[in-house]
N, C-alpha and C positions, 0 to 999 in steps of 0.2 A: 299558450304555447308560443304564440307570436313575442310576447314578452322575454321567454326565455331566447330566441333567437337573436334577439335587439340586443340585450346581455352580452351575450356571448358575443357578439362583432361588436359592442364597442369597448368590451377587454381586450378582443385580438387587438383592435385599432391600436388601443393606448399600450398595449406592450410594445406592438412592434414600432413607435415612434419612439416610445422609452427606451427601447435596444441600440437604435443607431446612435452612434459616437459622433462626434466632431472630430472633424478633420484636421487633424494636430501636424506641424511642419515639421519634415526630417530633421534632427540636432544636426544643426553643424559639424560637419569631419574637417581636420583638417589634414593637407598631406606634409605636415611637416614634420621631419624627421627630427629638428632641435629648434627650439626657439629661444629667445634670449634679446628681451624687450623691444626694438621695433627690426629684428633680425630674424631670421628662422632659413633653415637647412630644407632645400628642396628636391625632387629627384621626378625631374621632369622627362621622358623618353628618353631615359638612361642617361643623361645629363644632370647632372649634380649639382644645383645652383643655391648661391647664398645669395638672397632676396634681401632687400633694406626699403623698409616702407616708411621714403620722406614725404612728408604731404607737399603737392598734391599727387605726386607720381611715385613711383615704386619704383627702385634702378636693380641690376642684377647682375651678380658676380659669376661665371662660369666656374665650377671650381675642379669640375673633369667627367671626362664623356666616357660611358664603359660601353664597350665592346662586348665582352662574352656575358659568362653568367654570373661572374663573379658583380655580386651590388654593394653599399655603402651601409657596414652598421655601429653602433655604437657613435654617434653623431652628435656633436657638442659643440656649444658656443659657450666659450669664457671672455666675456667682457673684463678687461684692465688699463692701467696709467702705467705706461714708461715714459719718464722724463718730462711728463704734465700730458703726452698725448694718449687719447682714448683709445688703444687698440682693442682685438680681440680675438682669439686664439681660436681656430678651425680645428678640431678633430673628428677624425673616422677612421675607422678600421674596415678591412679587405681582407677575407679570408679563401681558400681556396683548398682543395685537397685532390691530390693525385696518386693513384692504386694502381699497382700492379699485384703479382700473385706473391711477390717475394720483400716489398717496400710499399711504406704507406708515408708521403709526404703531406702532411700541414701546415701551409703556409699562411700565417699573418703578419700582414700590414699594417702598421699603424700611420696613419698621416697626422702630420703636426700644421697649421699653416697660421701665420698670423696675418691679418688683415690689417689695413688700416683703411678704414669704408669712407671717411670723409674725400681720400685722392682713391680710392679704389687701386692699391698700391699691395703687395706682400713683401714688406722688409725680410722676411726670412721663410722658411720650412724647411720641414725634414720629413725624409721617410724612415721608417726602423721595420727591421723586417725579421720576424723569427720562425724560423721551420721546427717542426717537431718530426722525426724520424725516428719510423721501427721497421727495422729490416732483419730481414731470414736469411741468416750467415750459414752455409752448409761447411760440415767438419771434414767432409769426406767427399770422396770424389763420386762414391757411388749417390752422394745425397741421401744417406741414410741416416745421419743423425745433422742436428742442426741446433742450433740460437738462435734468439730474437735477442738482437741487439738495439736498444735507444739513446738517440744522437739529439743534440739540440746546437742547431747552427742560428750565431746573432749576426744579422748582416746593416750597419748604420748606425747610428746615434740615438740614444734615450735620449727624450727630449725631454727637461723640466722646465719649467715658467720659476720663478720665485716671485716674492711677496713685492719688490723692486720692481719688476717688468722688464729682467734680465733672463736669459735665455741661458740652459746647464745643456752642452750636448755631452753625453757618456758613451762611454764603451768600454771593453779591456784594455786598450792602450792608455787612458786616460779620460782629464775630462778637460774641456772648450769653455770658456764664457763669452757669452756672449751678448755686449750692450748694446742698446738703442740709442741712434743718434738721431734729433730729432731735427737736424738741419738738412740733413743729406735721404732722412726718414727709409735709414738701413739700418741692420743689426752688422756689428762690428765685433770684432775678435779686440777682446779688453787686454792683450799684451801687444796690440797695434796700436790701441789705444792710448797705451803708455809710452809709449815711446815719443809718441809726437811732442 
């Protein structure tokens, strides 16, 4: 009997040392919302920062501090050459939405910014901004019949990059080019350009 008792505590033994696992380390998270080789998009206490990790230190770019509850999505870094220098093109988007019983506005933001990280300088940005509206038109005075009417209001510039490192702002009135000057390290309006 004594023998079956020896048995059985030294299977419990070796299961239950067999059962415990090794204590494996958390995968690394990161909190970056875009990366793009030693850059990445950060959102540090509602502070929006573009971080540059040069060895031995890491410098950092403010790129805007939000107030309510609107936060930063769709967040991208385009690294490119205008005119032999390295910039790199900052995007995010800002949405927001405001309800009443009779209008429902949605508003996004798109930010454009281009950096140039070596002077920590922004030759250029834009913002573009599009609302989407639907509103309940009443026909009558009593409010007894009605429409839903949809409005789309563009308020700024479409901003494109081309394969050059020259800057398209758009709208309905037209469109802007706009070059990089690498002496003065602004974007310039290419019909002031010409002129000189």
């Amino acid at each position: 009997m004594k023998k079956y008792f020896l048995i059985a505590a030294l299977i419990l033994t070796a299961t239950t040392f067999a059962q415990k696992k090794k204590a494996t380390k958390p995968a690394a998270t990161s909190s970056a919302l875009a990366k793009s080789g030693n850059l990445s998009m950060e959102l540090v206490k509602n502070n929006l920062y573009l971080f540059i990790a040069n060895k031995p230190k890491k410098d950092t770019i403010l790129l805007k501090t939000f107030t309510g509850a609107t936060m930063p999505t769709d967040c991208k870094i385009t690294p490119f050459t205008a005119k032999g220098t390295a910039l790199n093109l900052i995007n995010w988007t800002e949405s927001s939405l405001t309800e009443t019983k009779e209008k429902t506005e949605n508003k996004v933001q798109i930010y454009s910014e281009v950096w140039n990280t070596a002077t920590k300088t922004k030759p250029v940005s834009n913002i573009q901004g599009i609302t989407n509206i639907k509103e309940i038109q009443w026909l009558d005075k009593g409010k007894n019949a009605s429409q839903t009417v949809e409005k789309k209001r563009n308020e700024g510039y479409e901003f494109i990059l081309t394969k050059e490192g020259d800057v398209k702002l758009k709208n309905k009135q037209g469109e802007t080019t706009m070059i990089y000057n690498p002496s003065s390290n602004v974007y310039q309006n290419a019909k002031d350009l010409k002129k000189k």
